[in-house]
C-alpha positions as CSV (number, residue, x, y, z in Angstrom):
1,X,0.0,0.0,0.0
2,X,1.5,3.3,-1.2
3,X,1.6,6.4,0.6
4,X,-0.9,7.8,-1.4
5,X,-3.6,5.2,-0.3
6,X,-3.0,6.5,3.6
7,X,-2.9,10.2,2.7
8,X,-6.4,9.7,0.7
9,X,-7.5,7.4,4.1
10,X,-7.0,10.9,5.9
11,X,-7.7,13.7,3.8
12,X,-10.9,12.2,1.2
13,X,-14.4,12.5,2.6
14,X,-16.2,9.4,3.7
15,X,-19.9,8.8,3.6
16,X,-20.8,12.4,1.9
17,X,-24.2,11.4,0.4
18,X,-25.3,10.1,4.2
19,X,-24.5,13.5,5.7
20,X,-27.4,15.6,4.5
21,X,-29.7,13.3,5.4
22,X,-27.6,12.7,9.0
23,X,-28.1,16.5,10.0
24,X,-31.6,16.5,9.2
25,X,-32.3,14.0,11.1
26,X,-30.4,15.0,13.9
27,X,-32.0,18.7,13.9
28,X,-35.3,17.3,13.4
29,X,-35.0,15.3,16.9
30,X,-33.1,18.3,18.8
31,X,-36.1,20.4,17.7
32,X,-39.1,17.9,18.5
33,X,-37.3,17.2,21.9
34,X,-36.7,21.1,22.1
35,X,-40.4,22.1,21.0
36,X,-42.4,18.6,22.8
37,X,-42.5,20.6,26.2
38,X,-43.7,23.6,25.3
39,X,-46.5,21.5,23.0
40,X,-47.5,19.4,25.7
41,X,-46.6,20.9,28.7
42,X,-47.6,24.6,28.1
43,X,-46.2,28.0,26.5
44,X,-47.4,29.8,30.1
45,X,-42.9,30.6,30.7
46,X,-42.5,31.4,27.0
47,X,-45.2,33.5,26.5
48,X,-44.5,35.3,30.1
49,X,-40.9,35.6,29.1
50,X,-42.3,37.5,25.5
51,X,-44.1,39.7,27.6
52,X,-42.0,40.7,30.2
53,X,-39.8,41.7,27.0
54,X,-42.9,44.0,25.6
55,X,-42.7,41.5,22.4
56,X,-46.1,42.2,20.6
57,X,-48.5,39.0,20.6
58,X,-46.8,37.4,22.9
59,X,-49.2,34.0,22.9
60,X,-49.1,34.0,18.9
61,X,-45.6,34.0,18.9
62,X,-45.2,31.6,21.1
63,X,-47.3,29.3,19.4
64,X,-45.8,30.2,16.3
65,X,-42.4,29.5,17.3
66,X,-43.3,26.2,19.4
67,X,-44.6,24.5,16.5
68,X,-41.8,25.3,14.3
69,X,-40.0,23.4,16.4
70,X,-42.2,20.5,17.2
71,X,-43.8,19.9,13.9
72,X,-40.9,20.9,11.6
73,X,-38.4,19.0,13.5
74,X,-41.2,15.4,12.6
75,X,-41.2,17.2,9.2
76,X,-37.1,17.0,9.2
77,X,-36.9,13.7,10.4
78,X,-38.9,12.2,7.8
79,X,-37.5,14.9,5.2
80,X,-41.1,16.4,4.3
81,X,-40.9,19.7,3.0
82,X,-37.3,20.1,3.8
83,X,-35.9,23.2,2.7
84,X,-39.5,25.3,3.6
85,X,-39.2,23.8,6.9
86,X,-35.2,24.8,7.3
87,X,-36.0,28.7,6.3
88,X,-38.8,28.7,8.9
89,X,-36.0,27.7,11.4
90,X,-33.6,29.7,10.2
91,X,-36.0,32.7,10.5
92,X,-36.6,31.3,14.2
93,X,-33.5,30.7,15.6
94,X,-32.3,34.4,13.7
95,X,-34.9,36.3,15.4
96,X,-33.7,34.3,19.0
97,X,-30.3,34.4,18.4
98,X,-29.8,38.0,17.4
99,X,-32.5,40.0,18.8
100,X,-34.3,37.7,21.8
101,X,-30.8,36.7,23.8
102,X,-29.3,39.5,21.6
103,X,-27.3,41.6,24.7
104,X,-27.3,38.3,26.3
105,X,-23.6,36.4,27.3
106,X,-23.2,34.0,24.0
107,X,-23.3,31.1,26.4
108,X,-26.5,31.7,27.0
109,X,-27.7,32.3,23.3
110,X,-25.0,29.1,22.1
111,X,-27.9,26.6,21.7
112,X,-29.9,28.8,19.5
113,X,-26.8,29.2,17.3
114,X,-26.2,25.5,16.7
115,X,-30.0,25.0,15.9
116,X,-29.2,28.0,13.6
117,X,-26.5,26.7,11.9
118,X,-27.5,23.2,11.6
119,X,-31.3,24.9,9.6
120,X,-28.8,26.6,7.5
121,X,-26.5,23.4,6.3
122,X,-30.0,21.7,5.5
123,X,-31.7,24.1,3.9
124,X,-28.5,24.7,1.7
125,X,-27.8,20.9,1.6
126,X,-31.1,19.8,0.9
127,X,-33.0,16.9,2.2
128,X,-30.4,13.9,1.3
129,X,-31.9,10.8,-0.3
130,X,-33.3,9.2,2.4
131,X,-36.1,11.4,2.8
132,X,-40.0,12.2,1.8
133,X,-39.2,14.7,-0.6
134,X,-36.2,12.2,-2.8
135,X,-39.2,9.7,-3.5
136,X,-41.7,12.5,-4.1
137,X,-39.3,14.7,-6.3
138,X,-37.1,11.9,-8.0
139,X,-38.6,11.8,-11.4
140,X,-39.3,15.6,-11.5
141,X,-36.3,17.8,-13.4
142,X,-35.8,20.7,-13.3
143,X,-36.7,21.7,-16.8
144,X,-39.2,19.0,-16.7
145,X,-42.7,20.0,-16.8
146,X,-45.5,17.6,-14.6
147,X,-48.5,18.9,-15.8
């Protein structure tokens, strides 16, 4: 075995079609786990938190943003919807990260960063082929009209 055959053991990537479909999945169950307690349990601290801020509609956003994370993360995990689902996150975990826990210490503000970062690699990535939208979309090209 040459040198070369090492040096391409450390250096080539390995598995790059199962990654997009890895970090979907993975954000998809950080986010249901994230959202499921303020679905089942309750928005009573997140709303009262909105409102002790002054944000306007307060209950409506919390709704809004607890179902973005609970819905679209069983969206992500079964890659429905992907990339739709990824902006809405990306939009969510923005508006937390840089205006919510905006003066905050970044420790404090570090989980909505990863959750932002990991919406943005999917929605740029796409959903990987081991999802929904692969077998929904796999005959459809581009140029390709369905009608």
């Amino acid at each position: 075995m040459s040198i070369t055959n090492y040096i391409r053991t450390f250096t080539q990537p390995w598995a790059t079609d199962a990654l997009p479909t890895l970090i979907r999945i993975t954000l998809g169950v950080l986010l249901v786990y994230h959202g499921s307690s303020k679905v089942f349990e309750g928005m009573g601290d997140m709303t009262q938190s909105l409102t002790e801020r002054g944000w306007p509609m307060p209950t409506m956003q919390a709704f809004a943003a607890a179902y973005i994370e609970f819905a679209g993360g069983v969206m992500l995990i079964v890659g429905l919807m992907t990339r739709p689902v990824a902006f809405m996150n990306i939009t969510l975990f923005s508006i937390i990260f840089f205006v919510f826990h905006g003066a905050d210490a970044f420790a404090k503000k570090e989980k909505a960063f990863l959750f932002l970062v990991l919406a943005v690699y999917t929605f740029l990535a796409g959903p990987g082929k081991a999802s929904v939208d692969s077998l929904l979309f796999k005959d459809q090209k581009p140029d390709q009209k369905s009608y």
